[in-house]
SERO-4910 file (N, C-alpha, C, O; in steps of 0.05 Angstrom, whole numbers):
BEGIN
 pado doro    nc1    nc2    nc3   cac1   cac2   cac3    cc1    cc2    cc3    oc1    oc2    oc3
  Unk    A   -186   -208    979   -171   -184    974   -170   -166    998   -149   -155   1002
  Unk    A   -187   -162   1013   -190   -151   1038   -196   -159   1070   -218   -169   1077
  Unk    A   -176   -154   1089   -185   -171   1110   -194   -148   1122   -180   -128   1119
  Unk    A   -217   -146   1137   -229   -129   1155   -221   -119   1185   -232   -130   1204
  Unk    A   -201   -100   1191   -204    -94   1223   -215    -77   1237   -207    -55   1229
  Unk    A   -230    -76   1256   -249    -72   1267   -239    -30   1270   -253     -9   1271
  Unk    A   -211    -34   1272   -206     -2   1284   -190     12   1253   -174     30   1255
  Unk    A   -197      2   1229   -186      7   1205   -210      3   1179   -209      9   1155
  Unk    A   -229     -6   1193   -240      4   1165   -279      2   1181   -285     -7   1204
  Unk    A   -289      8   1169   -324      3   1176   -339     -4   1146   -328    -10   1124
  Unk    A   -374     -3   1153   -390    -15   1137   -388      7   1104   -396     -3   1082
  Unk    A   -379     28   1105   -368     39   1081   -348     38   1059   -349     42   1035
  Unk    A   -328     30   1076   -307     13   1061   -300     -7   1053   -285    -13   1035
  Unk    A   -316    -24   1076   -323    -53   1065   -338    -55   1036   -332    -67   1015
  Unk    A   -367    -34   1043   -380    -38   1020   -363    -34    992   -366    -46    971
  Unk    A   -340     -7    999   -330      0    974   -313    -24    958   -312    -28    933
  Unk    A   -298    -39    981   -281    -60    970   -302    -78    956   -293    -87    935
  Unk    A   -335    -88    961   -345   -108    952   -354    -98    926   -352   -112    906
  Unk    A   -364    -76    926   -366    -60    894   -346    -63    882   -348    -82    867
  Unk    A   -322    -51    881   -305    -57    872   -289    -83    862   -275    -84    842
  Unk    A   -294   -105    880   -286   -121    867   -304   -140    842   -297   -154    824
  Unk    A   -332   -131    851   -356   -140    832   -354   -120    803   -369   -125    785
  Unk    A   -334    -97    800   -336    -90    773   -301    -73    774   -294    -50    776
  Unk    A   -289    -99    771   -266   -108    759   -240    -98    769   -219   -100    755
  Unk    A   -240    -84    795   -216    -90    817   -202   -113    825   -210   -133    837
  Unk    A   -177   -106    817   -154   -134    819   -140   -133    847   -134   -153    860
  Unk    A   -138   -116    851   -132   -108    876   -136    -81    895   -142    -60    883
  Unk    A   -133    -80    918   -147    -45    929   -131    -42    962   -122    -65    966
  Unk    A   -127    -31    978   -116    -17   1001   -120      2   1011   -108     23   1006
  Unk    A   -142      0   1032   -144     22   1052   -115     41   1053    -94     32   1062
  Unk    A   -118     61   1046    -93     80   1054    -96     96   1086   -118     99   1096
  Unk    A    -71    104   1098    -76    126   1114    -77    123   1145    -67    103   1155
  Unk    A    -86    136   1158    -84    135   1190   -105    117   1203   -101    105   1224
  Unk    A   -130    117   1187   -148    110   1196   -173    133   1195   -184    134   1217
  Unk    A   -180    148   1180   -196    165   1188   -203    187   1169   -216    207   1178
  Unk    A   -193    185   1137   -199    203   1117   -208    181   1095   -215    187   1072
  Unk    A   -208    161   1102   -226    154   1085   -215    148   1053   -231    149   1034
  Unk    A   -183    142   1050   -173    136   1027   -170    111   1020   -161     93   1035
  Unk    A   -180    107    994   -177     78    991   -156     72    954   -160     79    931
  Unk    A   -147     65    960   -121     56    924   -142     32    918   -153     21    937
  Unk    A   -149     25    893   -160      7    883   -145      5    842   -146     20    822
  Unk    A   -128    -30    850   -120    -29    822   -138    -50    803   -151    -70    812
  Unk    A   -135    -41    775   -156    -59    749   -141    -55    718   -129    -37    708
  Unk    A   -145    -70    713   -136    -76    687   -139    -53    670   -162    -45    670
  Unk    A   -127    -41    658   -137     -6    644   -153    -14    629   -165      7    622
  Unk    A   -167    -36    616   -195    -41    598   -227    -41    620   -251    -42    615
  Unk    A   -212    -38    645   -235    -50    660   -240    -18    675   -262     -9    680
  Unk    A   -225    -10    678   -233     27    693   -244     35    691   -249     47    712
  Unk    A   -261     42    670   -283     58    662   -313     42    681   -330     53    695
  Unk    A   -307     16    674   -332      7    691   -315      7    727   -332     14    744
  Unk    A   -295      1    736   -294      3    760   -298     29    778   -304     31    802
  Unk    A   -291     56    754   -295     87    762   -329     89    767   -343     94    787
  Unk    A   -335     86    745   -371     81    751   -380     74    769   -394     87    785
  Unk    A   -372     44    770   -387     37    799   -379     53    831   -391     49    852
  Unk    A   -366     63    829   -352     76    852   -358     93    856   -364     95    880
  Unk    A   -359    112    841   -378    138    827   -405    135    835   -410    151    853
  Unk    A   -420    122    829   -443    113    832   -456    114    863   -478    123    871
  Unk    A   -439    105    876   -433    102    909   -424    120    922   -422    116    947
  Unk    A   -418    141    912   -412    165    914   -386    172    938   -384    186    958
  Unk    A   -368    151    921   -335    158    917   -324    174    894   -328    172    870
  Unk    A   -305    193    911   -294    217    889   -266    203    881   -249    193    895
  Unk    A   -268    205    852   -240    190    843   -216    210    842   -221    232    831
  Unk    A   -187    207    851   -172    220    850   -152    211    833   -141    191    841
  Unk    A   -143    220    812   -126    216    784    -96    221    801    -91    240    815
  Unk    A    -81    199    795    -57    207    800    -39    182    779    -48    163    766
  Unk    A     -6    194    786      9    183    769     33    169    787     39    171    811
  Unk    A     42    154    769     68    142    791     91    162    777     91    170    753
  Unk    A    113    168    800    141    185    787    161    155    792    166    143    812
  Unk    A    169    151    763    183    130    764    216    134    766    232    115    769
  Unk    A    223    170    763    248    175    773    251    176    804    266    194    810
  Unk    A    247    169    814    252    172    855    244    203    859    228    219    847
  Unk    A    265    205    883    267    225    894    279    248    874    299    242    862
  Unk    A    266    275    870    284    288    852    291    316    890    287    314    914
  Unk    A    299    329    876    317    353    890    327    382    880    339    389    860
  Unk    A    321    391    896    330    419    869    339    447    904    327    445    926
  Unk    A    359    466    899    358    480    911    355    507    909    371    517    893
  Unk    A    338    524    921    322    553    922    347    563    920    350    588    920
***
């Protein structure tokens, strides 16, 4: 699920991907520039509660978000 590069991720996010895939991450992706530390991690919605935990546990902050499945919207001031 994860290939390691040397100027994109270290021994924290590695660890996070190996937790994660040990309690029920299907898939996951370093997000970002390199340097805040975001990581997307997907699981089966029966399995979340234990993959939030373990993450949690490790003391990763989970951030709730949604997909907008309309695109781009627009509006003018």
């Amino acid at each position: 699920m994860h290939t390691s590069r040397e100027w994109a991720s270290n021994a924290t996010i590695d660890g996070l991907f190996d937790v994660a895939t040990k309690h029920g991450a299907i898939g996951g992706k370093a997000l970002g520039a390199g340097g805040g530390g975001c990581l997307l991690f997907y699981s089966r919605p029966d399995e979340e509660h234990v993959l939030r935990s373990a993450l949690e546990a490790c003391g990763a902050h989970i951030i709730d978000f949604n997909f907008d499945w309309q695109g781009l919207l627009t509006w003018q001031a």
